[in-house]
Structure formats: structure tokens, C-alpha cells
C-alpha positions in Angstrom: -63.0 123.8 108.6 -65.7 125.8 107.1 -68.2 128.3 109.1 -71.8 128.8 108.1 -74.5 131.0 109.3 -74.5 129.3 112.6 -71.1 127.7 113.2 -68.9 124.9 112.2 -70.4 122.9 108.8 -69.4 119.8 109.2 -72.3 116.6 108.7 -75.6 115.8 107.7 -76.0 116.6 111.9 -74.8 120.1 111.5 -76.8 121.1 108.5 -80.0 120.1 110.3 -78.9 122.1 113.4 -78.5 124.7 111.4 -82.3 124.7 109.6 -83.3 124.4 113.1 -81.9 127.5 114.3 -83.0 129.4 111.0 -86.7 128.3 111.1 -86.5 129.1 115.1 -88.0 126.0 115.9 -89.0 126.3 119.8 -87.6 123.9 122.3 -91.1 121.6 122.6 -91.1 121.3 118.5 -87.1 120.8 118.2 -87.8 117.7 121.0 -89.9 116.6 119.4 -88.2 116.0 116.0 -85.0 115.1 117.5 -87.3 111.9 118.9 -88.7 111.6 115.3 -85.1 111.7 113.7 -83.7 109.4 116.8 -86.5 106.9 116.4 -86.7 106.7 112.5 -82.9 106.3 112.2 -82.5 109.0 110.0 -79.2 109.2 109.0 -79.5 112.7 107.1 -81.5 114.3 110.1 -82.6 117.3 107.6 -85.1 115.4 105.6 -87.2 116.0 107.9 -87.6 119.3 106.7 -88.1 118.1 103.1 -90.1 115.0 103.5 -93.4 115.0 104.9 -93.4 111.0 104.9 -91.3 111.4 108.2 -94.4 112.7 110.2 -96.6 109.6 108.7 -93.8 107.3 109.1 -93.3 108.7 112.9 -97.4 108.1 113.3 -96.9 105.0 112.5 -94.9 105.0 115.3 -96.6 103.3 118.7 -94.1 105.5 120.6 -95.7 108.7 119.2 -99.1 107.5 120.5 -99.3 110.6 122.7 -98.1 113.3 120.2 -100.1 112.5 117.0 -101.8 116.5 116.8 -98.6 118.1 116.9 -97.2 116.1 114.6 -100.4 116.5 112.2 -100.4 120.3 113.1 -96.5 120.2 111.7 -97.0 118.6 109.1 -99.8 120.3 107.6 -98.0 123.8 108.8 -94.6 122.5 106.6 -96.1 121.1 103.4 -99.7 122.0 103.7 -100.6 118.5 104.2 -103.1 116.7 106.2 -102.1 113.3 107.7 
């Protein structure tokens, strides 16, 4: 099995635990993109750190109602972006 930077590399899961842990993503923000990824269906969890349609499609989201400024304030902090 091969070993990256942070553990076992094995999945399209792995690799976006991984970016997490590099870009130190704090517990609120990680929470809330593991709901974006869960409620989206992503199946390759790390576009979400290479596609800024995620936030917009996640915004389009009614169950994202509550969080649309942090997801704005990600987006826009990622790929310089407003949404």
C-alpha cells in the first residue's frame, strides 16, 4: 500500500483528506465541506478544492440556507471569486 504525506493513499476519499490536512482547514470549515461534498454527491470529494462551481452549486442548495457567507467568504478566499 503506498504512504503519502499524511498516511495511507488509497481513494479519491484519501486524497481529499489529505488537501485538508495540508491547507489546515479548521474543524468549522472542514464540516462544513464534508456537508457540501455529502450533499452534492461528489464522488471525487477533492474538486472541491478545484472547482468553485461546488460553492454555487451548494447555494443552490435550500439546505445551505443558513451558511450562504461562509460559503461566499470561501469561495472568494479559494479562487478569488464572488458568488
Amino acid at each position: 500500500m503506498p504512504f503519502g504525506l499524511f498516511g495511507p493513499k488509497v481513494g479519491h476519499q484519501a486524497l481529499y483528506n489529505d488537501l485538508c490536512k495540508f491547507h489546515t482547514i479548521d474543524r468549522k470549515t472542514r464540516t462544513l465541506l464534508d456537508q457540501i461534498v455529502q450533499t452534492l454527491d461528489l464522488r471525487q470529494p477533492a474538486m472541491i478544492f478545484l472547482d468553485a462551481d461546488c460553492f454555487q452549486k451548494a447555494l443552490a442548495h435550500s439546505d445551505f440556507a443558513s451558511q450562504v457567507d461562509p460559503i461566499r467568504e470561501l469561495c472568494f478566499q479559494w479562487f478569488g471569486r464572488r458568488i
